[in-house]
C-alpha positions as CSV (number, residue, x, y, z in Angstrom):
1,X,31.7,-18.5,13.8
2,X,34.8,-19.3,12.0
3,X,33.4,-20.7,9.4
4,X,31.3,-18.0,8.1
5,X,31.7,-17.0,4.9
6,X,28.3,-14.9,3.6
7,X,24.8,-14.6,4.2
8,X,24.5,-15.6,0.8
9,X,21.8,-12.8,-0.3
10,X,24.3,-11.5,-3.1
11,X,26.8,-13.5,-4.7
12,X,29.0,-12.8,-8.0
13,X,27.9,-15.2,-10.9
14,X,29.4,-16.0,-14.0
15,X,26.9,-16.7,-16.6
16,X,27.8,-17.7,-20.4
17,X,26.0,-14.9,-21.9
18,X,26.0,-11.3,-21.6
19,X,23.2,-10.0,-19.6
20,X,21.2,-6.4,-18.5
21,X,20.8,-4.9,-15.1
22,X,17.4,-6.7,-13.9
23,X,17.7,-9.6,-16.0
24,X,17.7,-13.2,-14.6
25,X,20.4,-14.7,-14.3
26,X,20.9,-18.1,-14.2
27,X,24.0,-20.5,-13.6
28,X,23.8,-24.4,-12.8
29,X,21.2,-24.5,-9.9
30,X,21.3,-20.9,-9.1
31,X,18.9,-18.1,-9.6
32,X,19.8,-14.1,-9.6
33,X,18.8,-11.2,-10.6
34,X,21.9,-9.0,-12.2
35,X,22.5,-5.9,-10.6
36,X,24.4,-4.3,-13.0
37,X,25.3,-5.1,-16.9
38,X,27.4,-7.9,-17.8
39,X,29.7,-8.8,-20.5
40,X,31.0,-12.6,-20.8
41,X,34.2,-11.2,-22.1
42,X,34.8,-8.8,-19.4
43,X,35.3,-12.0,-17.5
44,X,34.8,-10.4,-14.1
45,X,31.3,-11.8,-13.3
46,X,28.0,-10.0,-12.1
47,X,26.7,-9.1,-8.9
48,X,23.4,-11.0,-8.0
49,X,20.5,-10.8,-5.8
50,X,19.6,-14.2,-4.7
51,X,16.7,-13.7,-2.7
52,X,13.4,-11.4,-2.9
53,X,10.2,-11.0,-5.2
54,X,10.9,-9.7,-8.5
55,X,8.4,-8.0,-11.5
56,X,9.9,-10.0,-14.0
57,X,8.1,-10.1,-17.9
58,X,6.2,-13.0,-18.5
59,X,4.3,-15.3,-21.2
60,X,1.1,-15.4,-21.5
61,X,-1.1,-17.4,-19.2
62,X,-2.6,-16.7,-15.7
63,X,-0.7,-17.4,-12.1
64,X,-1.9,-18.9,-9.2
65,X,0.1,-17.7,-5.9
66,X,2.7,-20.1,-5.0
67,X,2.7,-22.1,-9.0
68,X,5.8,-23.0,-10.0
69,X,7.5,-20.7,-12.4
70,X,10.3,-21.5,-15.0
71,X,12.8,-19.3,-16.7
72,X,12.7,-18.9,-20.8
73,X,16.1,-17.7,-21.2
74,X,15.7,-17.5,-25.6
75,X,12.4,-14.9,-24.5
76,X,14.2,-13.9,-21.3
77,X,10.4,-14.3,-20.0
78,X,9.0,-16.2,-16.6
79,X,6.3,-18.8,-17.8
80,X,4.6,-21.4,-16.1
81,X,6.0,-24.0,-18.8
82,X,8.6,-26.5,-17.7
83,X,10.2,-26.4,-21.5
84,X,9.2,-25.1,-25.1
85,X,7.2,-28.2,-25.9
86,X,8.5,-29.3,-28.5
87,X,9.6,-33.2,-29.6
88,X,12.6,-35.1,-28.0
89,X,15.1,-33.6,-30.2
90,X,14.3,-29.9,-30.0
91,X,13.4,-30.0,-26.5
92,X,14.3,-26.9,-24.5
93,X,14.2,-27.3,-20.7
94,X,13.7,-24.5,-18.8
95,X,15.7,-23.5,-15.3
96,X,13.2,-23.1,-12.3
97,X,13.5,-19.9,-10.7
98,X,10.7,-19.4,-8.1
99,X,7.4,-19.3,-6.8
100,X,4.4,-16.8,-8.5
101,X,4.3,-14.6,-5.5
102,X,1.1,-13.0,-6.5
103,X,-1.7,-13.8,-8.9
104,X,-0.7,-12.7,-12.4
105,X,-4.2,-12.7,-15.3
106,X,-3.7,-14.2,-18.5
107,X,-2.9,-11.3,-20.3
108,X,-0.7,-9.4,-17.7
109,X,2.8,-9.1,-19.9
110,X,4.7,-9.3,-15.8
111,X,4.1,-11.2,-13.3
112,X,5.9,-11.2,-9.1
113,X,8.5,-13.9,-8.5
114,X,9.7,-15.3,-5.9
115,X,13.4,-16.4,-6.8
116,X,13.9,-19.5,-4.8
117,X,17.3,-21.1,-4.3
């Protein structure tokens, strides 16, 4: 095809904060995992894997297979919360990065994610 630019597996993002090898990475609607480290002032963006299951850390609280899972990029932790709960005006929303891919107990500190794109 002419047209074909990528699979789209990997793709360089350019996130607003400086980020670790393994961390989530997450930049208007999509969801990585950085392969290497990345400074925002070295301005030359991060590699990212796109797709796969990742052992990423997590809050506490069981996992059902399949449950939606959110990304709390202050605790750089997976949760199953959709924000920080708190009132209107210090309301964090949090980006939604996958699917549990496994069942994860309450007090497991990581839990397998999907990424989902």
């Amino acid at each position: 095809m002419k047209n074909f630019a990528q699979t789209g597996s990997r793709l360089r993002l350019f996130p607003s904060v400086d980020v670790a090898a393994g961390e989530v990475v997450t930049v208007g609607g999509l969801v990585g995992i950085a392969f290497a480290n990345y400074q925002v002032a070295d301005g030359d963006g991060v590699v990212c894997d796109l797709s796969g299951v990742y052992e990423l850390p997590k809050a506490a609280g069981a996992w059902t297979q399949g449950q939606k899972i959110y990304y709390n990029h202050v605790n750089k932790i997976a949760t199953t919360a959709a924000d920080n709960g708190l009132s209107s005006g210090s309301k964090v929303e949090y980006a939604v990065i996958g699917l549990a891919a496994d069942v994860a107990t309450a007090d497991a500190v990581t839990g397998q994610v999907l990424l989902k794109n």
